[in-house]
C-alpha positions in Angstrom: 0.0 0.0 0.0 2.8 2.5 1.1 4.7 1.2 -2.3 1.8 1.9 -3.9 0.9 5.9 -3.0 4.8 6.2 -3.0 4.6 5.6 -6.9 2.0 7.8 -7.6 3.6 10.8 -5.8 6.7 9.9 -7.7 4.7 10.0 -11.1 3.3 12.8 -10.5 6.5 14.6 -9.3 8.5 13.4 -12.9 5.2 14.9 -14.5 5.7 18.2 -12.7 9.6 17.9 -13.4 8.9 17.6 -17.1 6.2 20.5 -17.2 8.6 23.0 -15.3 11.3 22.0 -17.7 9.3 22.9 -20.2 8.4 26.0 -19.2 11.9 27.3 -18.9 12.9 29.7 -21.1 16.0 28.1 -23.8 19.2 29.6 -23.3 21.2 28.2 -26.3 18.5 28.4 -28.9 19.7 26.2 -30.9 16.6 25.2 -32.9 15.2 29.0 -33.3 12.5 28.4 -30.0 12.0 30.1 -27.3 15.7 31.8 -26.2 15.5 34.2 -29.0 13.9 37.7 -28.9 10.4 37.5 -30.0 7.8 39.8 -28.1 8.7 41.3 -24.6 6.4 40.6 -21.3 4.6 37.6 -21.5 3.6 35.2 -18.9 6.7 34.0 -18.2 9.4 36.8 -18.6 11.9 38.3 -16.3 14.5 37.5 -14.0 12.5 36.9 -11.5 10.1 34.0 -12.6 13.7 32.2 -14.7 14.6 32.1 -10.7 11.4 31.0 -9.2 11.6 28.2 -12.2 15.1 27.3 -11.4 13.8 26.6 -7.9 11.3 24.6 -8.2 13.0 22.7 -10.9 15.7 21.8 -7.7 12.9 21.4 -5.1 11.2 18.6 -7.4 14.4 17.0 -8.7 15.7 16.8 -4.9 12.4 15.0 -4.2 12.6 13.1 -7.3 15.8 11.6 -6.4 14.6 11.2 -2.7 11.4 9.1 -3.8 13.5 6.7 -6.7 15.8 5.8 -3.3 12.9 5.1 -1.1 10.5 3.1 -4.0 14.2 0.9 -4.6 14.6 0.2 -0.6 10.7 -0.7 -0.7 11.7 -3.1 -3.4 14.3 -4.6 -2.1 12.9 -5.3 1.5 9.9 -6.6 0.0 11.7 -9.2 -1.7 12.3 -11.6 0.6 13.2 -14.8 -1.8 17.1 -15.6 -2.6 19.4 -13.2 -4.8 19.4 -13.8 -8.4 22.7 -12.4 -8.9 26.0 -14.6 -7.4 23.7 -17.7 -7.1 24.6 -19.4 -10.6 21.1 -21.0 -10.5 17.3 -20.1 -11.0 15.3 -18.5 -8.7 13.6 -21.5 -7.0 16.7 -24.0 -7.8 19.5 -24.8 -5.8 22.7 -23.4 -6.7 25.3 -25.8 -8.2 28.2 -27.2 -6.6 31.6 -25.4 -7.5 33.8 -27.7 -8.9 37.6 -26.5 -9.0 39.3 -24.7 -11.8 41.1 -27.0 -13.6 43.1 -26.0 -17.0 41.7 -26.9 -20.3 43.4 -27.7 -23.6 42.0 -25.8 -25.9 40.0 -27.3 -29.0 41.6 -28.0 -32.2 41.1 -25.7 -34.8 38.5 -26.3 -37.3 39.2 -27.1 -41.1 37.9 -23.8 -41.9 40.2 -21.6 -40.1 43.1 -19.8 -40.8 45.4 -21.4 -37.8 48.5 -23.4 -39.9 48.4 -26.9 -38.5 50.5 -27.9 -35.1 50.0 -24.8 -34.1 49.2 -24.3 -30.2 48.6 -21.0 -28.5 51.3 -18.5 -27.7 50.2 -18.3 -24.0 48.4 -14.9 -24.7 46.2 -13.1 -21.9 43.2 -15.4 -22.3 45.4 -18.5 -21.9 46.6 -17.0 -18.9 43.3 -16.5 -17.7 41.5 -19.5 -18.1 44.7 -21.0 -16.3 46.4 -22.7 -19.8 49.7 -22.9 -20.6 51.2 -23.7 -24.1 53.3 -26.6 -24.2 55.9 -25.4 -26.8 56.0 -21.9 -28.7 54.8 -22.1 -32.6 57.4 -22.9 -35.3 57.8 -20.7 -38.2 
């Protein structure tokens, strides 16, 4: 329920966020809108509204951020089943018994690539990863 009326405020904040965005006035005009010099005194002109709009731009960013940290603790402490990352396994599923690192050879080559034949790996950064070693250095 609190999740719940906690979402719709935020909505309704990022709504207001966008609308007071959006009645800023454009400082770079770039596109020929609004930052230009058009007509003096309309509704929105003056010094004194760009700082009132400036403020309340903050105000409902501030509580935007506030209420996107409190809907994602809601979430989490809500969730009360087993962590789907670090497991290895399925939500539901036990996680798999960890076997030892042992090195692999790696596979041949297959007819269609470009590796000359009796050629083994040079012992490159992914060799030394995944804990192989070559055996002898190519001949050429």
């Amino acid at each position: 329920m609190l999740a719940t009326v906690l979402l719709v405020v935020h909505l309704m904040i990022a709504a207001g966020l966008v609308g007071v965005v959006l009645l800023q006035r454009s400082e770079g005009g770039a596109l020929g809108m609004g930052g230009g010099g058009g007509g003096g005194g309309g509704f929105l002109s003056g010094r004194g509204t760009a700082n009132l709009l400036t403020r309340i731009t903050a105000g409902l960013a501030g509580s935007f951020f506030v209420t996107s940290l409190l809907l994602s603790i809601l979430a989490q402490s809500s969730n009360t089943s087993a962590p789907l990352v670090g497991t290895g396994a399925a939500p539901g599923r036990s996680a798999p018994a960890e076997t030892p690192a042992t090195p692999t050879t790696p596979a041949p080559p297959a007819s269609g690539d470009n590796i000359p034949a009796g050629s083994q790996p040079r012992g490159g950064l992914l060799d030394k990863l995944q804990g192989t070693t070559p055996s002898a250095p190519p001949s050429r």
